[in-house]
N, C-alpha and C positions, 0 to 999 in steps of 0.2 A: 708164312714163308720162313719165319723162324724156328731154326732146330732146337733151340738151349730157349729153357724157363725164361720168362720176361725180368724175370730179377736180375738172373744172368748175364742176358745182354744188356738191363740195367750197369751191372757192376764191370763189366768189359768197356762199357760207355767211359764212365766212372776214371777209368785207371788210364785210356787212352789219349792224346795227346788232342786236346779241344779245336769243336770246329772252325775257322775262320767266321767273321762276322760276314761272310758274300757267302759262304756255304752254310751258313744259318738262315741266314737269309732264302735263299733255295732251297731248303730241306721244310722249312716254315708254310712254304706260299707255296711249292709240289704239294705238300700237304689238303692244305687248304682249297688250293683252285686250279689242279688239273687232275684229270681222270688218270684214274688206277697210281695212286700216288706211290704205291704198296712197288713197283717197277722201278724206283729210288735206290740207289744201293744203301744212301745211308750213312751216320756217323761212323760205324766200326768199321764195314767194313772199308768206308773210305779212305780210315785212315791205313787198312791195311793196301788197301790200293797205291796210297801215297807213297810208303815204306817200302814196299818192292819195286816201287818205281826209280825211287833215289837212291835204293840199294846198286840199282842199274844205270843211273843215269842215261839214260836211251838216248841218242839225238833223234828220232825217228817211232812215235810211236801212232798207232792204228789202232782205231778204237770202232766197232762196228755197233751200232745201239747205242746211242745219244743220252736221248728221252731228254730231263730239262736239263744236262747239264753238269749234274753235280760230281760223278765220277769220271769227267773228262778232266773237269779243275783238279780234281783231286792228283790224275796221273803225271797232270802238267806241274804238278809243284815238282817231281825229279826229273825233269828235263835236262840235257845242259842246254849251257848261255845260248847255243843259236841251237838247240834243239825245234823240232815242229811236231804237232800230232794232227794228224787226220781223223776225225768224227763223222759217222755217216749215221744219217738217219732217213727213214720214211715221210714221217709222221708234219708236213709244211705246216699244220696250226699251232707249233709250238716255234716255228723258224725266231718269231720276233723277240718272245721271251727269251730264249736261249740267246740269242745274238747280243743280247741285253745285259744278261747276266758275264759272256765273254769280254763285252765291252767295259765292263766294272771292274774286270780281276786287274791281277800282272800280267797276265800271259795271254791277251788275250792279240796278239800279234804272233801269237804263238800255233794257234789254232787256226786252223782250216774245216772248215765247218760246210760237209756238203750235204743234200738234200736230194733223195730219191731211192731208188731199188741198190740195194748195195751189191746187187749180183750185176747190176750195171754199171756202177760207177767202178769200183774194182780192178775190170781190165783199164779201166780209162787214166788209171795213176801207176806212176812211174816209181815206186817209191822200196824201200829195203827196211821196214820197221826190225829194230828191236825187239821191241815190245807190245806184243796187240792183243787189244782184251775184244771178247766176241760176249754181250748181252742185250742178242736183239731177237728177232722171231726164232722161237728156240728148233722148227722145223727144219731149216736151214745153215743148223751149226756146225753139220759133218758138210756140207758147201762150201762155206767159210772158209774152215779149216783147211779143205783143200785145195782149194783157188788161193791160197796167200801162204801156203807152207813153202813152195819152191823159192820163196820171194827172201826166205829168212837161211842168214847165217847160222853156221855153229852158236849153239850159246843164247841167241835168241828166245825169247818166250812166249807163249802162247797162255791167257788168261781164259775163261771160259766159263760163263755163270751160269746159277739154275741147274746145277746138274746133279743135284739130289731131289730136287723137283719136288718140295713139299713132303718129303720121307713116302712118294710115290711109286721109287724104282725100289721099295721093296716088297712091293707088293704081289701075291701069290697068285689073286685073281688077274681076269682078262683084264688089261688094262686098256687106257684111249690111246691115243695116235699119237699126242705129246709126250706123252711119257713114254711109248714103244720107242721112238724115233733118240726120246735122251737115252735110254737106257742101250741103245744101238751105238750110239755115240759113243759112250762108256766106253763100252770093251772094245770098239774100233782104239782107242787111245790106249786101252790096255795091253793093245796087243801090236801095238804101230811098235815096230823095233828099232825107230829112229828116233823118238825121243827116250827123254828119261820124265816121270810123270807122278804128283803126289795130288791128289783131291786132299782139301782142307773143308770141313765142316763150319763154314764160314755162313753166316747167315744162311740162306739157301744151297750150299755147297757152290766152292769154286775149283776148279781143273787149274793147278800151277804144273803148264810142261815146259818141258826144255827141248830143243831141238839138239841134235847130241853132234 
């Protein structure tokens, strides 16, 4: 899932501002003892997660794609004082560990933490995020997208990972279904005239848009 040489992101590790010992801690044990650990965002780009979080201080942010946790801490470190993020996931065999790991941080009265189909839960909250990052079934992320874009003000931002898909979307042959569906994605944002949009070559590529 990495685009840049392992030295690379070696030496980007290196320079960037060190994990907390509760995100070492869950970077360590994802590792180790849950399936598809590789679905972790990770020291870098967590910490670039962290960084345009507090560039924005969000009081309100939406996170779609859970998995154990470690990119939701990350977004919650730019919160303000009574800021909240909403986390949705699928996947109920990791409810306890995550719940676990929320209950260790600072912020973990911060998080709202729900469980199930995110194309159901969605209508079911009331809420105006700032800031919302979408890295969950990637079939579903032009859905996402549009089911929660009315919801966001001017200025607003839109995260969105996996969207160079393994250096997949350049590929000349027939491609699968996952990567037609990202690569659809793509130029739907390329060509949406309502935001303003830069992809960053961030581990697996990430989509930083703005709603304008």
């Amino acid at each position: 899932m990495d685009l840049l040489a392992s030295g690379l992101n070696d030496y980007l590790e290196q320079l960037a501002e060190p994990e907390s010992a509760l995100l070492q801690k869950i970077n360590r044990e994802t590792q180790l003892q849950v399936l598809m650990p590789r679905m972790l965002s990770g020291h870098y780009q967590g910490r670039v997660l962290s960084l345009l979080s507090k560039l924005m201080q969000p009081k309100c942010i939406l996170e779609i794609g859970t998995f154990t946790g470690y990119a939701t801490l990350c977004l919650a470190e730019g919160l303000s004082g009574d800021g909240i993020i909403h986390t949705i996931d699928i996947n109920e065999e990791l409810e306890d560990r995550v719940r676990t790991y929320f209950q260790e941080s600072n912020h973990g009265e911060q998080i709202h933490y729900h469980i199930g189909d995110a194309k159901e839960i969605l209508p079911q909250l009331d809420i105006q995020p700032d800031l919302v990052f979408i890295d969950a079934d990637k079939k579903n992320n032009a859905v996402y997208y549009d089911m929660i874009f009315d919801w966001l003000q001017p200025g607003a931002v839109i995260l969105i990972d996996n969207v160079l898909w393994s250096g997949k979307v350049l590929s000349e042959e027939k491609v699968d279904k996952d990567t037609s569906l990202i690569m659809q994605l793509n130029e739907k944002i390329k060509a949406d005239p309502r935001v303003e949009q830069v992809m960053l070559p961030i581990r697996d590529g990430l989509w930083v848009i703005r709603k304008k």
